[in-house]
N, C-alpha and C positions, 0 to 999 in steps of 0.2 A: 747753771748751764743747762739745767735737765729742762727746768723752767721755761727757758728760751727757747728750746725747740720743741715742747708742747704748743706753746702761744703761736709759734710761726706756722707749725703744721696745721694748724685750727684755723689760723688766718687763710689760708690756702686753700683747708677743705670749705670755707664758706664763700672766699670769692670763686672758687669752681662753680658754686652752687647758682649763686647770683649769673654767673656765665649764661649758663645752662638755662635757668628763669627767659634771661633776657631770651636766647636765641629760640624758644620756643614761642615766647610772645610775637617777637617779629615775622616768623615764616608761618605760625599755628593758630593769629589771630584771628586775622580776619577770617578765616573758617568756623570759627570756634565763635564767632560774635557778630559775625557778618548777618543780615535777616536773608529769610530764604525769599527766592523770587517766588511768584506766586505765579502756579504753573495754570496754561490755559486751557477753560473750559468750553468754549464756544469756537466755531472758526471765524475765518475773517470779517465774513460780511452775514454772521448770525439767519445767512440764509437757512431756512427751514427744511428736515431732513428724511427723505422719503423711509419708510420703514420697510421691510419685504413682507408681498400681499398674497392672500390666497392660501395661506397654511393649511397642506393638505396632511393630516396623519393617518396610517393605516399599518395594519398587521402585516409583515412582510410574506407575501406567499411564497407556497412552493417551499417551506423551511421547517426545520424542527422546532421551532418555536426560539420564544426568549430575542427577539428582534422587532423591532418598528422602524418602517421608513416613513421620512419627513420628505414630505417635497413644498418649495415655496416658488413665489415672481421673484424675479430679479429685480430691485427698486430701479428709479433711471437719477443714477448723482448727480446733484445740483452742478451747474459751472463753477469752475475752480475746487471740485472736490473728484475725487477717485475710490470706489471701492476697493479694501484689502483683504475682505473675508468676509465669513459670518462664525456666527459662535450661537449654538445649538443650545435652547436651556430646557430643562424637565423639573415635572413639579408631578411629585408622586399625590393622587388623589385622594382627599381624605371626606370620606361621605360623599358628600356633593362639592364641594370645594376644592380646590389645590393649595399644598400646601408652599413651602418655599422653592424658589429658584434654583437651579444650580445648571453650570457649564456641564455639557456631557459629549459635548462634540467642538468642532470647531473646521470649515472649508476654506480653501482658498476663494479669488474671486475667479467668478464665470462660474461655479456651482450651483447649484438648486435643487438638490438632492444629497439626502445623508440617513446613513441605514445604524440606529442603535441599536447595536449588539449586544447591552449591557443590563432586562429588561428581566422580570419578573412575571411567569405567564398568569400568576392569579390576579396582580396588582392593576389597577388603572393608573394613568399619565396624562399628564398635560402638559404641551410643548410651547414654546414660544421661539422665533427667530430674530439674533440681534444682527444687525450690519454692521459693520466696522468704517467708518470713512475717515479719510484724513487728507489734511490740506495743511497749506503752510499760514500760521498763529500769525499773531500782529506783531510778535517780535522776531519774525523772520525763522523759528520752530517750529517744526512737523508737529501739528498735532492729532489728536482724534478724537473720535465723538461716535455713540453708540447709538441707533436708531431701533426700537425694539418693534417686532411684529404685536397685534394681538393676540390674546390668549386662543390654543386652538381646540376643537373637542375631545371630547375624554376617550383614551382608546386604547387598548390591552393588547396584548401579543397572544397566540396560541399556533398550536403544533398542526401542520395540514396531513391528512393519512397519504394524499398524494404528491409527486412533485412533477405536476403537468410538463415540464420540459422534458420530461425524461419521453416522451410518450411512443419517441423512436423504438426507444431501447423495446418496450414493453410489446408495439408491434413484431419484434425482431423474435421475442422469445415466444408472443404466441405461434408466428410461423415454423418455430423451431421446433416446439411442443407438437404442432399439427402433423411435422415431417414423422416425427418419431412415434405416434402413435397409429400413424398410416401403414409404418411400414413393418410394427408390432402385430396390427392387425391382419397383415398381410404372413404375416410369419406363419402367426398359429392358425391361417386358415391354408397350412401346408404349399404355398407358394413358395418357389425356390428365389433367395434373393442374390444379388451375386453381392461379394465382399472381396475384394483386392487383395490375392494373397500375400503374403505376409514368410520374405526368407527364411528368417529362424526359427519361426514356426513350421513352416514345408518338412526343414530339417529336423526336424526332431529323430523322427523314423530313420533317417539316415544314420545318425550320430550312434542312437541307442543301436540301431544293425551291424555298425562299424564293432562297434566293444563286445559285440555278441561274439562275430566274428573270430577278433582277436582274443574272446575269452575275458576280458579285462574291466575295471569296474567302471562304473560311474559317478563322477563327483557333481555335484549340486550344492550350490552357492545361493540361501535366501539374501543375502547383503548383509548389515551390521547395525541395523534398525530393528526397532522390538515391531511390535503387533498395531502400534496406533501409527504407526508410517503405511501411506497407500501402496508406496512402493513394495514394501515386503507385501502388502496383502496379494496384490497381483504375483508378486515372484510366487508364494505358495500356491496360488491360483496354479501357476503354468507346471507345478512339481507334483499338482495330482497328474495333469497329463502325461510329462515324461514318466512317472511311478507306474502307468498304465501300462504304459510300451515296453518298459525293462520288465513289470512283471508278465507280461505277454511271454515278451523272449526269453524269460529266465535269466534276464540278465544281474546284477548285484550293484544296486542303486545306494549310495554312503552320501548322506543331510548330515556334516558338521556345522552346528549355527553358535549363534555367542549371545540368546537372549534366551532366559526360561519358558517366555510365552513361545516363542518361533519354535521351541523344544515339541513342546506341550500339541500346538497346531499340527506343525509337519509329521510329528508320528500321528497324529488320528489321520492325516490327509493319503499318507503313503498305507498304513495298515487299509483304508476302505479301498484305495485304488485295487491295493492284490487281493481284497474281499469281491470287489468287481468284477475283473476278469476270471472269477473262479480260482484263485491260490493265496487263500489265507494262508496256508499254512507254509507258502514260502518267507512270509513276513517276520522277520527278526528285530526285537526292540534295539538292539542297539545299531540299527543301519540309521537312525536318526541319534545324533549323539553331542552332547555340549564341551565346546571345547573351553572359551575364555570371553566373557563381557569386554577383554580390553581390543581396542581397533589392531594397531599392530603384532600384541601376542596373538590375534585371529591371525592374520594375515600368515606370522610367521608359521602360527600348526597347523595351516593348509597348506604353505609349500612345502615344509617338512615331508607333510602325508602325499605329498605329488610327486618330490624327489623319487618316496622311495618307494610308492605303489606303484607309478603311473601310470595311473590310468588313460583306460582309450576318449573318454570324452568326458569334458567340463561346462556347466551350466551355472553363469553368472545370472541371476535373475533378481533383482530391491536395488536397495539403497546401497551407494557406496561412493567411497571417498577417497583419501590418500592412500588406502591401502593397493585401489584399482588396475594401474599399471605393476603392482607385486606382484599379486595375483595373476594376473592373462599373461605377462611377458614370462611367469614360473612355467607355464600351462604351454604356452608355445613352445618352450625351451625343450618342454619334451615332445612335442609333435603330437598333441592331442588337440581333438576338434574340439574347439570352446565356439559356444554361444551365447552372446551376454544382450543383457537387457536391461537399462536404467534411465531416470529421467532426470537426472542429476546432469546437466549440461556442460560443465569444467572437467566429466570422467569418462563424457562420452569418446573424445577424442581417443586416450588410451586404450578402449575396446576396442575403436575402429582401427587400430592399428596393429590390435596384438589376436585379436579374435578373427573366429571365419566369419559369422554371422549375427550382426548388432541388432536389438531393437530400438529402435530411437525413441524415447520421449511415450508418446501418447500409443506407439505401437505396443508397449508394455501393459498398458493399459486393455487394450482393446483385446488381449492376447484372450482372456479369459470369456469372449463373445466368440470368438474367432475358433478356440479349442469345444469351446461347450455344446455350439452350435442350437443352445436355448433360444425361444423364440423370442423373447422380450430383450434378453441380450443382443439378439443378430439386432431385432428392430431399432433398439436404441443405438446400436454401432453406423446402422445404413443410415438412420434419418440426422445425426451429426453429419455423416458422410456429406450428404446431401446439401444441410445447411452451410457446410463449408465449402463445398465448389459452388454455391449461390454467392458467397462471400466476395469469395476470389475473381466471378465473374462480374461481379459488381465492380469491385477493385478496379479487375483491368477498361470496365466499360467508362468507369468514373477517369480514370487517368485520358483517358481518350476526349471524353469531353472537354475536363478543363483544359489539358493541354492546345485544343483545338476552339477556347472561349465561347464553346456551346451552348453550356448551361453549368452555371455551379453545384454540379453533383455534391460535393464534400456538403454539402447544408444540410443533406439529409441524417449526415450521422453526425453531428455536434448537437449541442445541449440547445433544445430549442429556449427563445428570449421571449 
C-alpha cells in the first residue's frame, strides 16, 4: 500500500513537471529563440547629413573660472528628417592631441550655445558637436542617426578679476565713496553739516533730567548679544553718551548685561564717561553688573529689578529677541520713560508699542555719529544721507518714465549682458 502511493505521488510530481516544460515552451519560446530584428542604421533615403558648422570655443567671461562656452550653426535637415538635439562631446588634451570622447552636455533643438561648467582651469579641451536627427526607418520605425561636427581648437578656462556687467554697481559705489569723503572733508575743515535729528536721541537729556528730578535710577539695557553683534557695539556706543548725562547730573546709572565681554566693555565705557566729565570718583564697579547668559533668566532679573526699584527711565539699546515685549511692557507697567533701539525687524513692532521713543533699524547705527559729533563719523553718516535720497530720486523718476513708456530706466541697474 505504502508502495502504491509513493509510485502515484512521483507520477504526479513528474507530470506537473512536464506541464510546466510545456507551458513555458509555448508562451517563452519564441522570445527565447526568436532572431532579433536588426535595428536600423541609416534613414530612409540614406540621404546625407549635415553636421553643425563653425565650432566656436572660448573661456566664459565675466566668471570665476572652471567654465567653457560652445557655440556652433545650426545644420539645415535634409527633407524628411527633423532635428531633436545636440550632444556636447570633450576630449581632455593630451600634448598636442585629444584624447577620447565623451558626452558632457546635451541641448534641445533650436540651441546653439552650451556653457560647461564641469572644467578644470589648468587643463586644455577639445570639443566636438553631435546632431541628433531622426526620421521614420524603412520599417515604419523612428529612427536616428548622429551627424558629428569637426574637431574644434584647443581651449582652457581661467578666472577673470573683473565681471564687466557689474560695471553699474562699481559706478554706484565710486559716486558713493565721492559723497562721503566730500562731505568728511568738509567736516574737518569746520563746516557745519546738518544731520536730521534723530527722537531718542534729542531725548536722552530729557529721560536722564526726568530721574534726576524724581531722584530715581537708570536702567540700561546693551540687548543679549556678546561683543561680535554690531548691534551691541552701537548700543554701548549710545551708553557712553547716556553715562555722560547721568554722570553730569549725578544721577545713578545700573548696566545689567548677560555676556562677560558686554561686562568687561560697558564698565571701561561708563568708568571713562564719569572720568570725562570730571567725576571719577562717582563711578562704582558694580553699577555695571552680570546677571545670567540665559535669554529669558535675563529677561526675568530685569523685571524683577524694575518691579522693585523702579526706576524713572529705561534704555533698550542691541540686540533682542523674544524676551522684547517682557521687557518694555515690564518698563511701562511702571510708568517709566523707555527708549529703545534695535535692528532686529520681528522686535521692532513691540518697542514701538511699549516704549516712548524707538530707533529704527539703521537709526541705531548712525546713533554713534549722531552723539560723537566726529568729523569722519558726521561725513560718513551725511554722504550715505545723500547717496540714498539720490537713490529714492531715481526710484521715483525711474517709476515715472516706465509707467509713462519713455525710456526703460530699470536697464540701468540690472546686470549688464
Amino acid at each position: 500500500m505504502n508502495l502504491q502511493l509513493v509510485i502515484r505521488s512521483r507520477l504526479f510530481v513528474g507530470l506537473a513537471q512536464v506541464c510546466f516544460f510545456l507551458f513555458l515552451l509555448v508562451n517563452l519560446g519564441p522570445l527565447a529563440f526568436a532572431q532579433d530584428e536588426p535595428v536600423p542604421t541609416q534613414l530612409v533615403d540614406s540621404t546625407p547629413l549635415n553636421p553643425p558648422t563653425n565650432i566656436e570655443v572660448a573661456d566664459t567671461p565675466n566668471d570665476a573660472g572652471g567654465s567653457i562656452t560652445i557655440r556652433w550653426t545650426e545644420p539645415i535637415p535634409p527633407e524628411g528628417t527633423a532635428i531633436k538635439g545636440y550632444y556636447i562631446l570633450r576630449a581632455e588634451a593630451v600634448g598636442n592631441e585629444q584624447g577620447q570622447f565623451d558626452v558632457v552636455g546635451e541641448t534641445s533643438t533650436g540651441s546653439s550655445e552650451l556653457l560647461d561648467g564641469n572644467v578644470v582651469d589648468t587643463l586644455n579641451y577639445y570639443y566636438r558637436v553631435a546632431v541628433i536627427y531622426s526620421a521614420t526607418g524603412v520599417n515604419g520605425l523612428e529612427v536616428e542617426a548622429l551627424a558629428e561636427s569637426g574637431i574644434s581648437r584647443m581651449v582652457s578656462s581661467s578666472a577673470q578679476w573683473f565681471d564687466w556687467r557689474r560695471i553699474n554697481v562699481f559706478v554706484g559705489v565710486i559716486f558713493l565713496c565721492g559723497f562721503i569723503l566730500y562731505y568728511i572733508s568738509r567736516a574737518k575743515a569746520g563746516k557745519k553739516l546738518f544731520i536730521r535729528k534723530i527722537a531718542g536721541l534729542e531725548a536722552v537729556d530729557e529721560a536722564v533730567g526726568r530721574a534726576t528730578e524724581m531722584g530715581k535710577k537708570i536702567y540700561f539695557i546693551p540687548g543679549t548679544q556678546d561683543m561680535d553683534n554690531v548691534q551691541t557695539i552701537a548700543g554701548v556706543t549710545i551708553l557712553g553718551r547716556v553715562a555722560e548725562v547721568a554722570a553730569t547730573y549725578d544721577t545713578y546709572l545700573e548696566v545689567p548685561v548677560s555676556r562677560s565681554l558686554v561686562l568687561v566693555t560697558a564698565k571701561e565705557i561708563v568708568k571713562e564717561a564719569y572720568s570725562k566729565v570730571g567725576r571719577p570718583d562717582a563711578f562704582h564697579e558694580d553699577q555695571v553688573h552680570y546677571l545670567t547668559d540665559d535669554q529669558f533668566g535675563y529677561a526675568a532679573g530685569i523685571d524683577g529689578m524694575v518691579v522693585r526699584e523702579k526706576p524713572a527711565t529705561i534704555f533698550f539699546m542691541g540686540a533682542f529677541y523674544a524676551e522684547s515685549l517682557i521687557l518694555a511692557e515690564t518698563g511701562n507697567s511702571i510708568g517709566a520713560i523707555q527708549i529703545a533701539g534695535t535692528a532686529m525687524p520681528s522686535q521692532l513692532p513691540f518697542f514701538v508699542a511699549a516704549c516712548d521713543y524707538t530707533l529704527i533699524g539703521e537709526e541705531l547705527f548712525a546713533a554713534s555719529a549722531y552723539l560723537a559729533r566726529e568729523p569722519k563719523l558726521l561725513g560718513s553718516l551725511k554722504g550715505q544721507d545723500v547717496g540714498k535720497a539720490i537713490i529714492l530720486f531715481s526710484i521715483v523718476i525711474g517709476v515715472l518714465l516706465e509707467t509713462f513708456g519713455v525710456w526703460r530706466f530699470s536697464s540701468l541697474f540690472g546686470v549688464l549682458d
